[in-house]
Legacy VTK file of the C-alpha trace (Angstrom):
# vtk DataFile Version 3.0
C-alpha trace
ASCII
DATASET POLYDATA
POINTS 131 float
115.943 120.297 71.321
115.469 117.693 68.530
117.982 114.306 68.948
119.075 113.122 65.369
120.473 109.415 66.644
123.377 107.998 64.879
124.839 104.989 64.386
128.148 103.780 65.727
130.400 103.348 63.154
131.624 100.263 64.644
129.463 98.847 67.263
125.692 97.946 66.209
122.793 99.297 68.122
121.458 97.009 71.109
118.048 95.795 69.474
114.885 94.571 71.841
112.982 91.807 70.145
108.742 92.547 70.903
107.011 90.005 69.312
103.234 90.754 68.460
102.745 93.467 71.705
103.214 96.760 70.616
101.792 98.513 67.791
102.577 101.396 65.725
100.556 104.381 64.640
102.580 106.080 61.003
101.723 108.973 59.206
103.059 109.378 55.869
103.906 112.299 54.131
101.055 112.406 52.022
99.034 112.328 55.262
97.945 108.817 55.133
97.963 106.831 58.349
98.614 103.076 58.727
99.281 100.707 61.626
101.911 98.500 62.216
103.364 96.061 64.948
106.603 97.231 65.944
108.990 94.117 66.357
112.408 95.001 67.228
113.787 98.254 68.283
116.974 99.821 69.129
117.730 103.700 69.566
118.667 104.266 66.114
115.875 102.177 64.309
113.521 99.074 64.154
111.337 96.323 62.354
107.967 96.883 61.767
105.980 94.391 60.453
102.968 96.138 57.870
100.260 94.535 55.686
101.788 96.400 53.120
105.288 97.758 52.492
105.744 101.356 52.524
108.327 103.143 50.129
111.606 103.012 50.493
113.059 105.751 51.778
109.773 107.211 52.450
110.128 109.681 55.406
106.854 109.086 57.817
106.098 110.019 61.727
106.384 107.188 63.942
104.714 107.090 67.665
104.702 104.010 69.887
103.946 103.632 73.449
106.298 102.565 76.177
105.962 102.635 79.998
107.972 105.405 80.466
105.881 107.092 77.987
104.807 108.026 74.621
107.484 108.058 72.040
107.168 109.404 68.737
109.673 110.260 66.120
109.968 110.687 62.820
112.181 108.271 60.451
112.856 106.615 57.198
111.224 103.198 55.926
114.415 101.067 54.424
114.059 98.462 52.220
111.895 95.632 53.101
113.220 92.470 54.560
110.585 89.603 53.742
107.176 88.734 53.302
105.638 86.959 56.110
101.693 85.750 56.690
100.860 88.736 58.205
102.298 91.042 55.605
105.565 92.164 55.284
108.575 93.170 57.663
110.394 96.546 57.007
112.827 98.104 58.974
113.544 102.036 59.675
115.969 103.948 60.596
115.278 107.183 63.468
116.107 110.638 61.510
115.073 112.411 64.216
113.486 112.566 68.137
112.503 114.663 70.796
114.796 114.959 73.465
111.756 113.479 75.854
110.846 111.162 73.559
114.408 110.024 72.848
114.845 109.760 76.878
111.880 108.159 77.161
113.381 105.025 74.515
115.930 104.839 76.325
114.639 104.421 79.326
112.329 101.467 78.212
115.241 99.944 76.414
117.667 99.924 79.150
114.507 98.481 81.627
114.076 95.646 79.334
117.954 94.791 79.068
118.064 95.461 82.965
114.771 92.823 83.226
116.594 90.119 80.083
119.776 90.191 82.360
117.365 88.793 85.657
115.982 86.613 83.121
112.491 88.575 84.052
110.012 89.034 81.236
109.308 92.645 80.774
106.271 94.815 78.998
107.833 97.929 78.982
106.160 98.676 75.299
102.440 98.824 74.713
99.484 99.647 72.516
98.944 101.952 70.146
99.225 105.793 70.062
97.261 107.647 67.995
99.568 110.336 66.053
LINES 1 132
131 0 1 2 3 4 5 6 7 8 9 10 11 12 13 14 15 16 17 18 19 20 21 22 23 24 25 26 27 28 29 30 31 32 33 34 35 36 37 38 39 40 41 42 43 44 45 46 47 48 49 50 51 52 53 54 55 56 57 58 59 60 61 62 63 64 65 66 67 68 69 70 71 72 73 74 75 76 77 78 79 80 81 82 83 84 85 86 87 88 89 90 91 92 93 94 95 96 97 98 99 100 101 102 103 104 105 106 107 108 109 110 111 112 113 114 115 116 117 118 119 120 121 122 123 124 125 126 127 128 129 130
């Protein structure tokens, strides 16, 4: 059964910052592909940061790996934020998951909250996927 995660209307999603470790494999709906490093994530959306900004509201598929898996989703590119060295940063929102691959995000983002909490650092997220 497909998850279609929603925002809380009044609490904000808990967001994991990545820095430069995991990247991003997108397919867009004309069946281009492009890479991106995914920087923040939550279970509704994230940042990616792209050498190029995508549409907005451009619908793509979006796969990632974590350690408790692959996860890949499809969602849709939001306005972008800034321009930075490496390109630019653009967040997304999920429009739809898996339930596996939703488990599997949740997982990884309750791990890393479990690990920030020890004051651990964590690597739950990893290289690319090929979609």
């Amino acid at each position: 059964m497909t998850h279609f995660p929603q925002p809380h209307p009044s609490r904000r999603a808990a967001r994991v910052q990545l820095g430069e470790s995991c990247l991003a494999a997108i397919r867009l709906e004309d069946g281009r592909h492009a890479k991106a490093k995914l920087q923040t994530i939550s279970v509704t959306g994230g940042l990616l940061q792209l050498p190029r900004s995508l549409g907005n509201g451009d619908f793509v598929e979006l796969a990632f790996q974590t350690q408790s898996g692959p996860v890949h989703g499809m969602a849709e590119i939001l306005s972008p934020m800034r321009k930075t060295t490496g390109g630019v940063l653009q967040p997304f929102r999920f429009v739809a998951l898996e339930d596996d691959d939703h488990r599997r995000l949740r997982t990884s983002l309750d791990h890393v909250a479990d690990r920030n909490l020890l004051g651990l650092k964590s690597s739950v997220f990893s290289a690319q996927r090929t979609i």
